[in-house]
Every structure is written in structure tokens, then in C-alpha cells.
DRENDO-1510 file (C-alpha; in Angstrom, 1 decimal, always signed):
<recs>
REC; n; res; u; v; w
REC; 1; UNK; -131.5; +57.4; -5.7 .
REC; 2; UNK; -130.9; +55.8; -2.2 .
REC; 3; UNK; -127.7; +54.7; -1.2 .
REC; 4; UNK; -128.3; +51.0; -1.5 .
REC; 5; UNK; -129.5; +51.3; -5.0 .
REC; 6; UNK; -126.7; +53.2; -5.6 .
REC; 7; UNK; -124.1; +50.5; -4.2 .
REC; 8; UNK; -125.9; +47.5; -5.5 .
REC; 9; UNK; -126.1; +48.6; -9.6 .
REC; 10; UNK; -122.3; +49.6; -8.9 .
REC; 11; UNK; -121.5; +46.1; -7.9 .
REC; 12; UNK; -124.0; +44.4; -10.1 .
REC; 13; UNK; -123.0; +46.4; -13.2 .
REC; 14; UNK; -119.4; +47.0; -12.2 .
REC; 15; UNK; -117.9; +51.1; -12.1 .
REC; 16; UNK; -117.4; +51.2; -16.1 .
REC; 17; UNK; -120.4; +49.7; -17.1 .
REC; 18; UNK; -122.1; +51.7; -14.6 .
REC; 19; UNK; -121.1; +55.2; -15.3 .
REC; 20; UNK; -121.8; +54.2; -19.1 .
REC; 21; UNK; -125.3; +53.3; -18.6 .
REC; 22; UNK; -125.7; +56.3; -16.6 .
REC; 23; UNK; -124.1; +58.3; -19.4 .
REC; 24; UNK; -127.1; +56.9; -21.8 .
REC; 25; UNK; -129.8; +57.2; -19.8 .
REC; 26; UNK; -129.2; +60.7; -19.0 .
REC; 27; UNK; -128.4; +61.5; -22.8 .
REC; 28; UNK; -131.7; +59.5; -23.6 .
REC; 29; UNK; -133.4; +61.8; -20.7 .
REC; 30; UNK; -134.5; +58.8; -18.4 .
REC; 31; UNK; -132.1; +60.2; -15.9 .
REC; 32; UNK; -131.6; +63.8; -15.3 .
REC; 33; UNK; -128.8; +65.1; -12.9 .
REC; 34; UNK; -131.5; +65.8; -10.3 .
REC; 35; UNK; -132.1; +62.4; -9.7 .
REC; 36; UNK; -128.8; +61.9; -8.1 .
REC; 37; UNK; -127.9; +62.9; -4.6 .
REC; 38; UNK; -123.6; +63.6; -4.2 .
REC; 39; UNK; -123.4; +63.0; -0.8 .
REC; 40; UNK; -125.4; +59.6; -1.8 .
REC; 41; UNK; -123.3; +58.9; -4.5 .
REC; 42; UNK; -120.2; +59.6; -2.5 .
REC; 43; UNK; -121.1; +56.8; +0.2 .
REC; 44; UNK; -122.0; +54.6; -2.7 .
REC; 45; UNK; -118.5; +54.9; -4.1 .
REC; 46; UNK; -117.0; +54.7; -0.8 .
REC; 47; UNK; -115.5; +57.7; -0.6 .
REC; 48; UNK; -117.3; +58.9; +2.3 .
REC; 49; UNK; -114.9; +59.0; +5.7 .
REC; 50; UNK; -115.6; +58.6; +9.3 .
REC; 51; UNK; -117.5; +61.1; +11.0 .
REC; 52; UNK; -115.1; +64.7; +10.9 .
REC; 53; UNK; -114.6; +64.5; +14.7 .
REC; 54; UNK; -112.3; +61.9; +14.8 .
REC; 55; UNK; -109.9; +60.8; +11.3 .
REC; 56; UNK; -110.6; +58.0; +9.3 .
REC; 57; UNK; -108.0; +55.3; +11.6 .
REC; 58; UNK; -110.0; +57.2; +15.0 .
REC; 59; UNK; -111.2; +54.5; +16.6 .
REC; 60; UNK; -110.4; +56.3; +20.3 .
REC; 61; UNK; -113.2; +59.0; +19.4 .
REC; 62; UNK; -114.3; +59.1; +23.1 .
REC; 63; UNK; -118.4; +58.7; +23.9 .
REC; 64; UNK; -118.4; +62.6; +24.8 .
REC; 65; UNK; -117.0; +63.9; +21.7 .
REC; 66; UNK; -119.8; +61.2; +20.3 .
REC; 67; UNK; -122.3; +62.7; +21.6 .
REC; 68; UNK; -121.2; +66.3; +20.5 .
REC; 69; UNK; -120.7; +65.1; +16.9 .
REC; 70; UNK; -124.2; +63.5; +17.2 .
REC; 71; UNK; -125.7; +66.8; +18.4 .
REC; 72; UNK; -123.6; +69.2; +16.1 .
REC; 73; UNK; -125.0; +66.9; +13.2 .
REC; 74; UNK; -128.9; +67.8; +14.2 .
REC; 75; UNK; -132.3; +65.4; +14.4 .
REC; 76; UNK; -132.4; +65.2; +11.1 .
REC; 77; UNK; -129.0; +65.1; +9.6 .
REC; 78; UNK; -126.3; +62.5; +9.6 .
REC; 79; UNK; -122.8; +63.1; +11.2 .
REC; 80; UNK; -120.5; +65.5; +9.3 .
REC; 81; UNK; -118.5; +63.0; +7.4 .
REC; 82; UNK; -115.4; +63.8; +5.5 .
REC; 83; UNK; -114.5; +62.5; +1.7 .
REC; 84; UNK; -111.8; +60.5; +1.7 .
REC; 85; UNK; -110.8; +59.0; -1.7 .
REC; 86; UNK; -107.9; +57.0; -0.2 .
REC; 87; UNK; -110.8; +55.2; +2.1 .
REC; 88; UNK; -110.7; +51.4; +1.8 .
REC; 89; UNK; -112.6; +50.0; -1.1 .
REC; 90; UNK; -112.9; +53.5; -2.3 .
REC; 91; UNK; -113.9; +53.8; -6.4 .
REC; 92; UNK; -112.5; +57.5; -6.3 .
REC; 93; UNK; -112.5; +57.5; -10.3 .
REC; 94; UNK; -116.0; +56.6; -10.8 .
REC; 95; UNK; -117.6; +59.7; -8.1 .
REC; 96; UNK; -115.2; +61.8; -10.2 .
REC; 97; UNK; -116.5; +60.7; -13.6 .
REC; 98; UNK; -120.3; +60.6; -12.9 .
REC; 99; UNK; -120.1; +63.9; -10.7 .
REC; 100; UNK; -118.3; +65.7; -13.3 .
REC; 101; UNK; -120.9; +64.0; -16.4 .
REC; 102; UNK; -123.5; +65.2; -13.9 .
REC; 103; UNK; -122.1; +69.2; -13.2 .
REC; 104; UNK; -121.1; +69.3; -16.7 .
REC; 105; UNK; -124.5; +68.8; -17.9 .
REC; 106; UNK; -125.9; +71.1; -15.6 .
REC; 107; UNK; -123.4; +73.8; -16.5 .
REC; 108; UNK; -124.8; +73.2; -20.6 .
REC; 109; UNK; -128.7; +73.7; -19.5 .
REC; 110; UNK; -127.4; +76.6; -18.0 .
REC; 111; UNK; -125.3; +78.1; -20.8 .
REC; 112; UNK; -128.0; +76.5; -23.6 .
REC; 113; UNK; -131.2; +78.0; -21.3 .
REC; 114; UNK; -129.9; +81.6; -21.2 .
REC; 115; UNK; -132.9; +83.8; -22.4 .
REC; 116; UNK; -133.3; +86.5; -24.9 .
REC; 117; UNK; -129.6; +86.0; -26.5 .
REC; 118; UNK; -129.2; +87.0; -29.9 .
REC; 119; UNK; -125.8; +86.5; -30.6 .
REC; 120; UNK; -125.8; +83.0; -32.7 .
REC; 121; UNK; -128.0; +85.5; -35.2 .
REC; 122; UNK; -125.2; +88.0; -35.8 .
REC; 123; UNK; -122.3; +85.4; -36.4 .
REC; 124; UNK; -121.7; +82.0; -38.4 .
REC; 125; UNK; -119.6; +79.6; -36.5 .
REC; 126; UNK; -116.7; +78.8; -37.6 .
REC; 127; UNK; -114.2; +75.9; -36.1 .
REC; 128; UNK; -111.0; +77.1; -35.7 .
REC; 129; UNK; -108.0; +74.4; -35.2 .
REC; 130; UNK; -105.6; +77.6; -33.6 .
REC; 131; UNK; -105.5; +81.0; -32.7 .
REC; 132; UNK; -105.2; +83.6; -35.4 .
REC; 133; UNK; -106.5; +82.1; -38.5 .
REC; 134; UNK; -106.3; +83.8; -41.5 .
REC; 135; UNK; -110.0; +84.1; -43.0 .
REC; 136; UNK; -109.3; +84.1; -47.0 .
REC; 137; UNK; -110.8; +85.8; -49.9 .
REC; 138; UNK; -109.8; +87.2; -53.7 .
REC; 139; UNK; -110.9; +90.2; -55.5 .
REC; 140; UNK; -110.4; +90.4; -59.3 .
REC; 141; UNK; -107.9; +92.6; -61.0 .
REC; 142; UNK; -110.1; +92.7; -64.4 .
REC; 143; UNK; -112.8; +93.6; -65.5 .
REC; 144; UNK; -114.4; +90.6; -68.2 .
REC; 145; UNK; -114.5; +91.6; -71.8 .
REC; 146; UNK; -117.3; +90.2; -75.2 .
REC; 147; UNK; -115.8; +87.4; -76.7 .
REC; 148; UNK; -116.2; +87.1; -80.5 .
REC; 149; UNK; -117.6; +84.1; -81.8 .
REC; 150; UNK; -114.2; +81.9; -81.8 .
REC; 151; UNK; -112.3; +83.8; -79.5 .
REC; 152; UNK; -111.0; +82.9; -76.5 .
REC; 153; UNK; -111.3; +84.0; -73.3 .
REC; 154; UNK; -108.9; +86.6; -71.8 .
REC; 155; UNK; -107.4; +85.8; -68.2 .
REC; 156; UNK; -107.8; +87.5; -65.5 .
REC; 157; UNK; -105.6; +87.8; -62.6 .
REC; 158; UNK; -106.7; +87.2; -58.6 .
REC; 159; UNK; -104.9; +88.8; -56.1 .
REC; 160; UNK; -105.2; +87.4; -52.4 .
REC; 161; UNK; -107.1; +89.4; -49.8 .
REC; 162; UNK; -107.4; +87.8; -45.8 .
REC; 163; UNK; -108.3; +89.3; -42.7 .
REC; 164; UNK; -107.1; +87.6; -39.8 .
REC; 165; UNK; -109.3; +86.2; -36.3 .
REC; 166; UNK; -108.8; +86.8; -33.0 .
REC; 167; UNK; -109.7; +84.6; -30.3 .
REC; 168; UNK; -109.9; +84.3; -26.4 .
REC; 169; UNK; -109.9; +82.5; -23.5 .
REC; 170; UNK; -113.1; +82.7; -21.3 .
REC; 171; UNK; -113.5; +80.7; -17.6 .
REC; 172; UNK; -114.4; +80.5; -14.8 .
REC; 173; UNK; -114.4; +77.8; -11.7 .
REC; 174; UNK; -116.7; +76.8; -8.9 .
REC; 175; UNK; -115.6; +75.3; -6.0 .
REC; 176; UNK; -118.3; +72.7; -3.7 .
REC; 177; UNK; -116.9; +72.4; -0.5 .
REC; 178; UNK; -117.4; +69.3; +1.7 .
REC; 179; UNK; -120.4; +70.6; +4.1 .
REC; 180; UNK; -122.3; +71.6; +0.6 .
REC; 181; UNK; -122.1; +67.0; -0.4 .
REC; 182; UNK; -122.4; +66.3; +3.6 .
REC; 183; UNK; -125.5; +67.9; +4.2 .
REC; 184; UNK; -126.7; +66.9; +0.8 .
REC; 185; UNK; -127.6; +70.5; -0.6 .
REC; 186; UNK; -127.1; +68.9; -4.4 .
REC; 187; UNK; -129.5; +71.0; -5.7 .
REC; 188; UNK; -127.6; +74.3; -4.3 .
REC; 189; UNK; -124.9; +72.8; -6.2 .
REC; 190; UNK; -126.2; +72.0; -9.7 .
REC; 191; UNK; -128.1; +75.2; -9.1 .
REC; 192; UNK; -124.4; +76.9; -8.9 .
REC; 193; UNK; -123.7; +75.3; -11.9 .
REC; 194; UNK; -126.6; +76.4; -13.9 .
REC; 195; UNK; -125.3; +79.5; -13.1 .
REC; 196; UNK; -122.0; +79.1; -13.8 .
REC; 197; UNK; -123.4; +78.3; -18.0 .
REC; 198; UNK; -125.4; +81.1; -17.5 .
REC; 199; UNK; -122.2; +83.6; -16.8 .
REC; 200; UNK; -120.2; +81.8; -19.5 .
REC; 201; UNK; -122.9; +82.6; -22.3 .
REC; 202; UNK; -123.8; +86.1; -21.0 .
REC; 203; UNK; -119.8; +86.7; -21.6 .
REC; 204; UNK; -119.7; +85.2; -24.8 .
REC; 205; UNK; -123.7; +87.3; -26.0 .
REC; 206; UNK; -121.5; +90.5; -24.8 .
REC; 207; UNK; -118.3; +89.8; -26.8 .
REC; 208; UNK; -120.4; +89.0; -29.8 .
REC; 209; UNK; -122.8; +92.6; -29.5 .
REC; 210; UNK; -119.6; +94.6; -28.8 .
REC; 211; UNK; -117.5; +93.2; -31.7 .
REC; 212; UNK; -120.3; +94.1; -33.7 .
REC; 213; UNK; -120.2; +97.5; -33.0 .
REC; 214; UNK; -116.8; +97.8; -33.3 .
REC; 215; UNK; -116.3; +98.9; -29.5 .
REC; 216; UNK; -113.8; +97.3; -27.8 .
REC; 217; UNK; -110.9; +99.3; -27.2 .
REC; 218; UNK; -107.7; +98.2; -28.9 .
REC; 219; UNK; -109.4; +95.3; -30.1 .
REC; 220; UNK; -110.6; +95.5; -34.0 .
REC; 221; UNK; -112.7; +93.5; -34.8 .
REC; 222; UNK; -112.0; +94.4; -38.5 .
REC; 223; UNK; -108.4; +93.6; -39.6 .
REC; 224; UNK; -107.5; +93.2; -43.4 .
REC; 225; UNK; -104.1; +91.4; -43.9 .
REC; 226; UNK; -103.4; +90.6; -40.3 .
REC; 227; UNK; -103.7; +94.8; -39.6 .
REC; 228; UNK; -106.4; +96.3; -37.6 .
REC; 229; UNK; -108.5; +99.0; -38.4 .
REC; 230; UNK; -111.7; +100.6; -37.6 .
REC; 231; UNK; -114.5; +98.9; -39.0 .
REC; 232; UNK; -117.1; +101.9; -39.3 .
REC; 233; UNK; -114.7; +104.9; -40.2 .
REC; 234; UNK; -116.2; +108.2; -39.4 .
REC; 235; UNK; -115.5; +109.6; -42.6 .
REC; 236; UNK; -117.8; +106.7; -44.1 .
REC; 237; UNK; -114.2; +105.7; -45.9 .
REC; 238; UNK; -115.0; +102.1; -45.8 .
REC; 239; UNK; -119.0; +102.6; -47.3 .
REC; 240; UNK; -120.8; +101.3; -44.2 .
REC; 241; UNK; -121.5; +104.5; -42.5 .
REC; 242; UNK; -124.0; +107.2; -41.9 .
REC; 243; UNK; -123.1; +109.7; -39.9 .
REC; 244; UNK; -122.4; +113.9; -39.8 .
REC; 245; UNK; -118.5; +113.1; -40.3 .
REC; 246; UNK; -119.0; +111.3; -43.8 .
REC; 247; UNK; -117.0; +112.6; -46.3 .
REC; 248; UNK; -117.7; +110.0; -49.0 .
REC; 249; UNK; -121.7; +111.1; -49.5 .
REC; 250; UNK; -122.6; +114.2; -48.9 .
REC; 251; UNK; -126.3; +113.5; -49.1 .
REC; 252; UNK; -126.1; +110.9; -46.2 .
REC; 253; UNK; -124.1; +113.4; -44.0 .
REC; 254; UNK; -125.8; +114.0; -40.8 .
REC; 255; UNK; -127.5; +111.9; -38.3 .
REC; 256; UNK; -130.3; +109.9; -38.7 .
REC; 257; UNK; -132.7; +108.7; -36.1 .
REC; 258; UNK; -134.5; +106.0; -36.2 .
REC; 259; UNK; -138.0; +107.5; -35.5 .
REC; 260; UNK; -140.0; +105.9; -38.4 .
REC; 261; UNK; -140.2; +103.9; -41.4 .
REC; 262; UNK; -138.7; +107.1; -43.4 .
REC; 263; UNK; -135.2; +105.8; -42.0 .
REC; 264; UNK; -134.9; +102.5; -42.8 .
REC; 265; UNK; -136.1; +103.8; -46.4 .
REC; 266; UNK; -133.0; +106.5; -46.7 .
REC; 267; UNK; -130.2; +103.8; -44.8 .
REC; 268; UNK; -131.3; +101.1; -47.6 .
REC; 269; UNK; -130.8; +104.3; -50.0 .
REC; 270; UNK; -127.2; +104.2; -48.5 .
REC; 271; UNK; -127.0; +101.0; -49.2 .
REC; 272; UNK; -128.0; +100.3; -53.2 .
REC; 273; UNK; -126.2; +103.6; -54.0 .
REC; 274; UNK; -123.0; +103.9; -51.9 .
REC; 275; UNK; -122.0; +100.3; -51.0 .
REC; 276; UNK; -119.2; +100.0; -53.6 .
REC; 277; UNK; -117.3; +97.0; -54.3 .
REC; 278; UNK; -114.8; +95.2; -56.7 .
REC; 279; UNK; -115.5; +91.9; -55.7 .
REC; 280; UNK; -117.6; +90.7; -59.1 .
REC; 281; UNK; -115.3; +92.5; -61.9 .
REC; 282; UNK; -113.0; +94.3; -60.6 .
REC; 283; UNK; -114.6; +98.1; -61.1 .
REC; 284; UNK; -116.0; +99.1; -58.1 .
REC; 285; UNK; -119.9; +99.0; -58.3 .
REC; 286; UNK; -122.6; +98.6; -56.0 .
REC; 287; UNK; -123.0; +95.3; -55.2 .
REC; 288; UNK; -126.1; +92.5; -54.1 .
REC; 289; UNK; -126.4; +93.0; -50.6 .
REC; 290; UNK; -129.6; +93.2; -49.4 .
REC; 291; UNK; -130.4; +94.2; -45.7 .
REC; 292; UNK; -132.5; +91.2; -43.5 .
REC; 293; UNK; -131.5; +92.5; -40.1 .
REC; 294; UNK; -132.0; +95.7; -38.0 .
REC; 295; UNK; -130.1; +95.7; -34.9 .
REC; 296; UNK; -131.0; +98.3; -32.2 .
REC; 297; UNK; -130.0; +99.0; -28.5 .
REC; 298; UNK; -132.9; +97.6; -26.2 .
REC; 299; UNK; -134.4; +101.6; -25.7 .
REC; 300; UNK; -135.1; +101.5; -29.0 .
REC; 301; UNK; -136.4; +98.0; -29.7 .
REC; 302; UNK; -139.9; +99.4; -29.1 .
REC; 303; UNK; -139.6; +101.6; -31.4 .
REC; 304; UNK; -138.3; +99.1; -34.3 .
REC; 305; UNK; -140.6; +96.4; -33.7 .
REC; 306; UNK; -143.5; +99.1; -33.7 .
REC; 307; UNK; -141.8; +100.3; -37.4 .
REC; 308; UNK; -140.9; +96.8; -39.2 .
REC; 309; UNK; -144.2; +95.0; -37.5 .
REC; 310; UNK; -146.6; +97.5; -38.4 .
REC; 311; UNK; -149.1; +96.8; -41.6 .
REC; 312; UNK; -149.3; +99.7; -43.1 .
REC; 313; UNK; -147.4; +102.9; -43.6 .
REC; 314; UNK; -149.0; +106.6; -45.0 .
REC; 315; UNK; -147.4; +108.6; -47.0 .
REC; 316; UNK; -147.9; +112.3; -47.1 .
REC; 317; UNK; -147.1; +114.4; -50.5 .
REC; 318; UNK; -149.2; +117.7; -51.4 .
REC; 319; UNK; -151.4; +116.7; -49.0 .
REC; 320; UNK; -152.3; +114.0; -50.4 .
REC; 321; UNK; -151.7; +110.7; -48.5 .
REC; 322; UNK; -151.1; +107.7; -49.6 .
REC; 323; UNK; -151.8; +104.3; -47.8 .
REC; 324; UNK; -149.7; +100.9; -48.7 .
REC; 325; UNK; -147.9; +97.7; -47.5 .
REC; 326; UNK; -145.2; +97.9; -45.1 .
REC; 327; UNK; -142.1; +97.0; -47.3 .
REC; 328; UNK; -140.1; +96.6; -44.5 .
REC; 329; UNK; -142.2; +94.0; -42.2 .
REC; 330; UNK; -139.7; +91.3; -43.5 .
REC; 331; UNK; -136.9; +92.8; -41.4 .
REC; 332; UNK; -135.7; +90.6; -38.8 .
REC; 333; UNK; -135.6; +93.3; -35.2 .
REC; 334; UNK; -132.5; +92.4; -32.8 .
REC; 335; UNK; -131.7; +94.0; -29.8 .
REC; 336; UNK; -129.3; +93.9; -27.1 .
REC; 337; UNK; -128.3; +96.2; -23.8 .
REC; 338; UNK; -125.2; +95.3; -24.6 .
REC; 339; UNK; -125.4; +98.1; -27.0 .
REC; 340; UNK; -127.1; +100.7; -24.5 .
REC; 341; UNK; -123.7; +100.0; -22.2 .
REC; 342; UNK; -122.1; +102.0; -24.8 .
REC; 343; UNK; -123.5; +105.2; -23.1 .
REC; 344; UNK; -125.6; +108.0; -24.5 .
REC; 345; UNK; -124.7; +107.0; -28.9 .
REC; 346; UNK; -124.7; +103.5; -27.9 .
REC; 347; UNK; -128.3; +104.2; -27.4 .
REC; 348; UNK; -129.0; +106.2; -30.4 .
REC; 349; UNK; -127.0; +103.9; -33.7 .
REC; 350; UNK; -128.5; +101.3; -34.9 .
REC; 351; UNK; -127.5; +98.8; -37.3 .
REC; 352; UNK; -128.6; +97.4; -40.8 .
REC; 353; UNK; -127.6; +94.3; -42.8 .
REC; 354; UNK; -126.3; +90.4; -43.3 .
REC; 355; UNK; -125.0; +90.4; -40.1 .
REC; 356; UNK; -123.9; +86.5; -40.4 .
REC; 357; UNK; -122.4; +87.3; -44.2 .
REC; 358; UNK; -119.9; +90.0; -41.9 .
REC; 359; UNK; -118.6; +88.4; -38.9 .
REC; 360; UNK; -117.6; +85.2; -38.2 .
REC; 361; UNK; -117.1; +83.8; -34.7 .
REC; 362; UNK; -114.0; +81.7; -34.9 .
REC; 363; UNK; -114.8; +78.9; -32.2 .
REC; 364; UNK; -111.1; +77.5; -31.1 .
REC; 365; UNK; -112.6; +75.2; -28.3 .
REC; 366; UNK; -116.5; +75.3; -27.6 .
REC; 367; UNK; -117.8; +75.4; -24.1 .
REC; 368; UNK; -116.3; +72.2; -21.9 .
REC; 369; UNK; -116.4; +71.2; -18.4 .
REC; 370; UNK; -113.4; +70.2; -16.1 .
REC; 371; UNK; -113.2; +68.2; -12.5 .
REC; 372; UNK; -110.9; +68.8; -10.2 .
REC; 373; UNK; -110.7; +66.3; -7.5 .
REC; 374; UNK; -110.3; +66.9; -3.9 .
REC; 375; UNK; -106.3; +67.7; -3.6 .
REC; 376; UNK; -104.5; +70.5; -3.4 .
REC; 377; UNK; -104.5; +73.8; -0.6 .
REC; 378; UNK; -108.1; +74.2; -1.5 .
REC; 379; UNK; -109.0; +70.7; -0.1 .
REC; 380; UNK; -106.7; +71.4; +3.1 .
REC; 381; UNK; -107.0; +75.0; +4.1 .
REC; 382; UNK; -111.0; +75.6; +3.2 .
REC; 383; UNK; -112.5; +72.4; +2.8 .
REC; 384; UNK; -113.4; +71.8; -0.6 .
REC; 385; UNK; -114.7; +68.7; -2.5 .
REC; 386; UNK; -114.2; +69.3; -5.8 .
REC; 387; UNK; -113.9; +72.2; -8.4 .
REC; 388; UNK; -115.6; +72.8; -11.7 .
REC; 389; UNK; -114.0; +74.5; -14.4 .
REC; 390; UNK; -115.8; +75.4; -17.7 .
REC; 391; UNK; -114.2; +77.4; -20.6 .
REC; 392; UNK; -114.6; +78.4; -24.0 .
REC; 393; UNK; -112.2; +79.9; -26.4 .
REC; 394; UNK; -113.2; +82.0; -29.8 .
REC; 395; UNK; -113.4; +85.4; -30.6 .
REC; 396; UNK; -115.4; +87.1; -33.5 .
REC; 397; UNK; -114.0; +88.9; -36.6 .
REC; 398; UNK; -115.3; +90.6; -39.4 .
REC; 399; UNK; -114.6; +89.4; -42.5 .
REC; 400; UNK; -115.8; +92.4; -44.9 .
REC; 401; UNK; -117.0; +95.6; -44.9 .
REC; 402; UNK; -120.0; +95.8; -47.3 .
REC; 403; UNK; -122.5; +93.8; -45.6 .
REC; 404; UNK; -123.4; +95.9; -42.3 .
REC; 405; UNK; -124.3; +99.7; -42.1 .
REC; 406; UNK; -123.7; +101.8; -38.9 .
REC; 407; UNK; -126.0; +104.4; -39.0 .
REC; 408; UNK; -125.5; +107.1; -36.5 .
REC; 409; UNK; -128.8; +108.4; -34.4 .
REC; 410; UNK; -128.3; +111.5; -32.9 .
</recs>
């Protein structure tokens, strides 16, 4: 948009009226933020100072320092002017309100745009009103008994279980300095910004992946009434663990690779026989929990996908083999580096379950996006415009044990 255009809808339309139609049409998507110039829209709200070699009340700028300021500005380019929002006639509010609608919708295609991400797929979502919510649950002290014809029913007793969240703060800010709106580079600043999203939703991907696996250190992701505690004990204590240190099942204690279908085959084994729980009656029993993810580090995605995608398998007994369907090609394969950062096991375990029946990602504040206008030592001492903030605050927790298997690789 050119200047002109820029300074007639504002007076036509009036500033309100005019960042709210702006405000629809890009929400409708007949504007995008790449149709707007800053440094245009700055000299359209009338923020835009006399030229930086002489202040806004220079009127003494003498024909030699005119010259200079004509030749330091180039051809091509217009004289380095300064923002001014106490300039007269200036609409301060209304650059600060469009410019921030227009960065904070460049920071969301950033953060929305960010490829191969796989955390929304391992949580559900859960609004959070503060930090530290307790997550609620019950578990039946009885077991149900026949009732005769005429009988009534006995009671039964629920005792309170909770696990409790933990949540974060996550930020960062960008600062666009004056020269980056004087020489017009708005694309080098929305491109900043896409970047900016980017960062925030690579933070949050690895936050999600590592709580998962249970490896940040000190921070639990697993914490039954308010108390943290290791989600995948070695000693396969909590029944979610394959591995040569499990105690609990002799016959699934070693390590198991995940080489071919033969795997997923004995960790679903695990799963129907060992995967105990009092949750329907009271006795502990194995329990309805059927696996629809596998979850690998990205070295072995190959691997996986070549195991759940393929349509057939063969089967070898005697000497005899035996061709059938794939029972596993309904698997959903999800894979992360996240998970090779762990180091040399990090690359090896692999994961099978209900991921979103597990862990929960307790959202406090979802991602926004903050303006800071041009005041303050950053203005003075390096020259800058404006700053964006953008944040987020949640945290992921796992609400049971019962519905994801560690299995150990190697």
C-alpha cells in the first residue's frame, strides 16, 4: 500500500474504524501482512520525524549537512528519518495496534507452519486457569458382588487419586530497530518474526518429546498426589517397562530391539498380560488398553515405518513358513530427534501406546504476542522501534501409568 492510500482510508475511515477493517480483511485473507509496508505505514500515521540529521524542531540543518544526508540516504532511498510518536498530528496508538495485529500474525504462521511436529499427537490439551492443577481420578476400593433377585446393591467406597501439573513459562523477544522501518526491509522483519513462531513451537515439540520419555532432569513428568516419581521405573514396578532391570516379569527381562515385526508382537504381549490395574473393580487385572501408537527416535523411523507399513509378514516354524496380513499396519509411526538427543539409548527405546490417554499438556496461557513501543534504553542507546514479545505458558504431565510402554532397545 502506498503512502497516500494509507493516509486517505485513515482519514476517510477514521484510526478505529480503520484498524478494524484491517483486522477483518486480514482474518477474511483479503489482506495479508505482506501487503503493508512499516515504514509506509509509519508516515501514514505520522509518526515518521524529520530527516535523522537534524531533530524534529531543526530547522537550522545547514545546505551542507543537506547534502550529506541526501547522499548518505543513496539514489534510491529516502532520507534516514527517525519515528517520532510525539510528532504533531501523530496517531501513535494506531502504528502500534496494526503493527503489532500485523507481527502477531506473522509470528502464528510461523509457530502454526513449523514442519514435521508431532507433539499435538502425544498430548490432549487441556486449559489450565493456574499453575499446578491437580488432575483428578478415583479407583474403587471393592470389588462388585451377584445380587439375588430382590437384593440390593452393596456400596462401594471411592477413594481419591490426583496427580498434579506442572507448567512453564516460554519467551522470547525481537527487537526491529529504526534503520530496519527506514529503509523499508518489512519483509526482513515479518521474516524475523516467522522465525521467532518457529523457535516458540520447536521449544514447546521438545518439551512435549522429552516429558514423554520421562527425561528431564528433576522434572517428573509423572507425580501421583502432588509427589514426583519416575514414570518408567527400571524395575518395571509401575507395569510400563521392558527392560534387563525388570523385576516384575521375568519373561520380559532383557532388551528388546526393535528389528522386526517379532517386537511389536512380544511388547503388546507385555501389554495384555502385565498391565495390571484396579481401576474397574478394585482387584488388580489387566485392563483395556490397546496400543495405536509407536513412537521411535528418528534413526529408527525407517525401520518402523518399513515394519507397521509393510503387507505382509512370514512366519517361520519347522521350516515351514507361513504368509499373512500385517496385524500391525494400523499402528500410527511417530518419530522425533528429540529422542536421539538422548544419546546412545535415546536412540535405541522406543515407545508403545495411547499416548493422548497418558499425558496431558496443561495449557495456562496459549501462544500471544506483545508490542512494546519505542521507549525505554533500547530506543535511546541502540535505536530500536519496537519490540515483539511472544510467550506461551503450559507444561505436560502424565496422568497414569498404564497407557504407555517404554521398551528398552539395546
Amino acid at each position: 500500500m502506498q503512502r497516500t492510500d494509507l493516509a486517505g482510508l485513515i482519514d476517510s475511515l477514521g484510526p478505529a474504524a480503520f484498524y478494524e477493517k484491517t483486522r477483518d480483511l486480514l482474518t477474511a485473507g483479503t489482506l495479508t501482512p505482506d501487503d503493508f509496508s512499516l515504514r509506509r505505514l509509519a508516515e501514514a500515521c505520522g509518526i515518521f520525524g524529520s530527516p535523522s540529521f537534524g531533530g524534529p524542531g531543526d530547522r537550522g540543518v545547514s545546505d551542507g549537512l543537506a547534502a550529506l544526508r541526501e547522499a548518505a540516504a543513496g539514489p534510491d532511498r529516502a532520507p534516514v528519518a527517525l519515528l517520532s510518536e510525539h510528532a504533531p498530528g501523530a496517531r501513535t496508538d494506531l502504528f502500534r495496534v496494526v503493527t503489532a495485529e500485523l507481527l502477531a500474525r506473522k509470528v502464528a504462521e510461523g509457530y502454526d507452519a513449523a514442519a514435521g511436529l508431532i507433539g499435538d499427537a502425544l498430548v490432549t490439551v487441556v486449559k489450565a486457569t493456574g499453575r499446578g492443577a491437580k488432575i483428578a481420578g478415583f479407583t474403587a476400593t471393592a470389588s462388585p458382588t451377584t445380587i439375588p433377585e430382590g437384593h440390593k446393591y452393596e456400596e462401594s467406597t471411592f477413594a481419591e487419586k490426583f496427580v498434579t501439573s506442572e507448567e512453564s513459562k516460554q519467551g522470547r523477544i525481537l527487537s526491529v530497530t529504526e534503520e530496519l522501518i527506514a529503509f523499508d526491509q518489512t519483509g526482513e522483519v515479518f521474516r524475523r518474526a516467522v522465525r521467532l513462531g518457529e523457535g516458540l513451537r520447536q521449544e514447546r515439540e521438545r518439551t512435549i518429546v522429552r516429558a514423554v520419555a520421562d527425561a528431564e532432569p528433576g522434572k517428573p513428568v509423572y507425580r501421583p498426589g502432588g509427589v514426583g516419581e519416575t514414570l518408567y521405573a527400571a524395575d518395571g514396578s509401575n507395569r510400563n517397562l521392558i527392560g534387563p532391570a525388570n523385576t516384575t516379569s521375568p519373561t520380559h527381562a532383557s532388551a528388546l530391539p526393535l528389528d522386526d515385526w517379532a517386537a511389536l508382537d512380544a511388547a503388546r504381549g507385555y501389554r495384555a498380560t502385565e498391565v495390571l490395574d484396579d481401576r474397574v473393580d478394585g482387584q488388580r487385572r489387566p485392563i483395556l488398553a490397546p496400543a495405536t501408537q509407536v513412537l521411535v527416535p528418528e534413526s529408527l523411523a525407517g525401520t518402523a515405518r518399513g515394519i507397521v507399513e509393510a503387507t505382509e509378514i512370514r512366519r517361520t516354524v519347522d521350516g515351514t513358513t507361513t504368509v499373512s496380513g500385517n496385524p500391525h499396519r494400523r499402528l500410527e509411526v511417530l518419530s522425533s530427534p528429540f529422542l536421539d538427543e538422548l544419546g546412545a539409548e535415546g536412540r535405541r527405546d522406543w515407545y508403545l501406546g495411547d499416548f493422548r490417554k497418558q499425558f496431558v499438556w496443561t495449557e495456562v496461557w496459549p501462544v500471544q504476542t506483545f508490542l512494546q513501543r519505542s521507549d525505554g534504553p533500547a530506543a535511546f542507546e541502540r535505536d530500536v522501534a519496537l519490540r515483539v514479545k511472544a510467550r506461551y505458558f503450559g507444561g505436560v504431565s502424565a496422568t497414569d501409568t498404564a497407557f504407555v510402554t517404554k521398551v528398552l532397545g539395546g
